[in-house]
N, C-alpha and C positions, 0 to 999 in steps of 0.2 A: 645759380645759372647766370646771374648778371658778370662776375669774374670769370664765368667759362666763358661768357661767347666778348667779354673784352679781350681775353687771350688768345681765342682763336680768328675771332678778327670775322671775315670774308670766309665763313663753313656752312655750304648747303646742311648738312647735317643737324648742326647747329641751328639754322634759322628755323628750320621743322621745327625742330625740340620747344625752341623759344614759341613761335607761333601755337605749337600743340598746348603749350602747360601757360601760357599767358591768355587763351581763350577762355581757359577756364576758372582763371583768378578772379576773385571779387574784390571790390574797392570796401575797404572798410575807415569807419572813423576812429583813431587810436586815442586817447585822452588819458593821460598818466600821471593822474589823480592829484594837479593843483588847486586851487579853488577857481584860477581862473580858466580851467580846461574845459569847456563849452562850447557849442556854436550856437550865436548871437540869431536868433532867431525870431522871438518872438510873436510865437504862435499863440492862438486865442480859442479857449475849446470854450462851447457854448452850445447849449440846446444837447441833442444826440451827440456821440463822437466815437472813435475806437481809435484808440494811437498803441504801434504797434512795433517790433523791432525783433534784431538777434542782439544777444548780447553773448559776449565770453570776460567774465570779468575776472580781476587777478584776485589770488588769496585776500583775504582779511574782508572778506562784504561788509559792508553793513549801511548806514542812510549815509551816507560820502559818497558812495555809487548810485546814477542815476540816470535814469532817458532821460526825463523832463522835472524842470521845475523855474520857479521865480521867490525870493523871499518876498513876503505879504500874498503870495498864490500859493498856487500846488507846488506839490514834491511827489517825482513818480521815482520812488526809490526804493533801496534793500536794506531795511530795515531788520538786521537780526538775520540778514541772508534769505528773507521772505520779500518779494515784489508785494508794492502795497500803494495805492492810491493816498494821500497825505493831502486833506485838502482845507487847511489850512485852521487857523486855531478855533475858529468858530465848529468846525464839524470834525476837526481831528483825523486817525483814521477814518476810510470809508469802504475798504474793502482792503484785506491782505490775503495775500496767498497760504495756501496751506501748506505746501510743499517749498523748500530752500532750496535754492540755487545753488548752485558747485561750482567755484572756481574754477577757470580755466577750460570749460568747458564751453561751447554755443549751446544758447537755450534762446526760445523764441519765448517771448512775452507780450501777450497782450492783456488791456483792457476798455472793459464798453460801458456807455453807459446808455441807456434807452432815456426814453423821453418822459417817463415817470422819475428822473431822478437814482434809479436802482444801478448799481455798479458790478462786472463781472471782472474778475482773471482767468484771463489762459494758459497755460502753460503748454509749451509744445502743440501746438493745437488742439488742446482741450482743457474743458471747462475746470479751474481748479477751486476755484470763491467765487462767491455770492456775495455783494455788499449786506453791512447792517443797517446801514444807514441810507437815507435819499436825500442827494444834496443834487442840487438843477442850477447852482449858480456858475457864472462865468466866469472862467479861469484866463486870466492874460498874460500876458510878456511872458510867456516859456519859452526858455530854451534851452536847448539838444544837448544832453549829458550834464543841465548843472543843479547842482542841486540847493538847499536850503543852509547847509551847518557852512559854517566859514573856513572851519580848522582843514578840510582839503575838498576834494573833490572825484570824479568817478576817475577812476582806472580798471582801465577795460579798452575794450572794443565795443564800438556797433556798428549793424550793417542791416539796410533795408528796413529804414527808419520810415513808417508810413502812418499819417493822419489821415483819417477819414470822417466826414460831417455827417454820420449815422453810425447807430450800433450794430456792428454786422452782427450776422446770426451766430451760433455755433456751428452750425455745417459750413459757413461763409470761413471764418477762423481756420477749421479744420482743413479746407482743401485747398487754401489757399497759404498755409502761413510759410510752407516750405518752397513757396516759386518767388522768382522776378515780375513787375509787370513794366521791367526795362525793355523801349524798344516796342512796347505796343501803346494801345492807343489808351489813355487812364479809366478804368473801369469805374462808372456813377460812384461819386461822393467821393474819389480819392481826392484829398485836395493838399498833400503835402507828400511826394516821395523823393527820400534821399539814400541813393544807393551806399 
């Protein structure tokens, strides 16, 4: 569309089309899988939390693809092409997904953690893991798509990258994982969205 309407220049027809199919586009973040492909973030989970995202990531998953992480903190990564909380060498995993992720495709992933320490995955909006473990310690300096191994990093997309300071419920997850809350006013405990 961008070489059509440079070629047509000044076309009523044209600015429709652009207007119509640009309303509907979303902004995504693209990171293609160096180790420095990240955004410098450094967010701090502690107490409750739920961080939360779309992702469509390229062939070959594995812990190189990631939302969040920091080395000497967490890794929220695809480990073996299963989303998994990684939280650090003292407690190891803390919950991994039962279900793997597919290349190339959008998949919304979430995880929560309540205030006993207990950790959940989402998948699609619904509940896919149970943590085994209860870890309540503070996670720092995370940041957006990097993850923990050196040799590269996530390649993928994300889009509606969202922190929240409580573990939302399962119906919360559910009815909410497939909308925006761009353009309204931040619903209690969102305290990080990046379209």
């Amino acid at each position: 569309l961008t070489d059509m309407r440079a070629l047509l220049g000044d076309n009523p027809q044209m600015d429709k089309l652009w207007a119509d199919v640009s309303s509907r586009l979303q902004p995504v973040l693209r990171l293609d899988g160096g180790h420095d492909d990240y955004v410098s973030s450094e967010i701090t989970l502690a107490g409750p939390f739920t961080v939360e995202t779309w992702v469509n990531l390229d062939p070959g998953i594995s812990n190189l693809d990631g939302i969040l992480g920091h080395a000497g903190s967490a890794d929220l990564n695809f480990y073996a092409e299963r989303f998994r909380f990684y939280a650090g060498d003292k407690f190891g995993d803390v919950v991994v997904a039962t279900n793997k992720t597919a290349p190339g495709q959008w998949t919304h992933v979430a995880v929560s953690r309540d205030g006993r320490g207990e950790f959940r995955i989402y998948i699609n909006g619904e509940l896919d893991s149970v943590g085994t473990k209860l870890a309540t310690e503070t996670f720092e300096n995370l940041d957006i798509g990097r993850t923990i191994p050196t040799a590269g990093g996530t390649a993928g997309a994300l889009a509606e990258f969202r922190v929240w300071s409580r573990a939302r419920t399962a119906a919360e997850i559910l009815a909410h994982f497939d909308r925006s809350f761009a353009g309204e006013a931040p619903p209690p405990g969102l305290v990080l969205a990046m379209r």
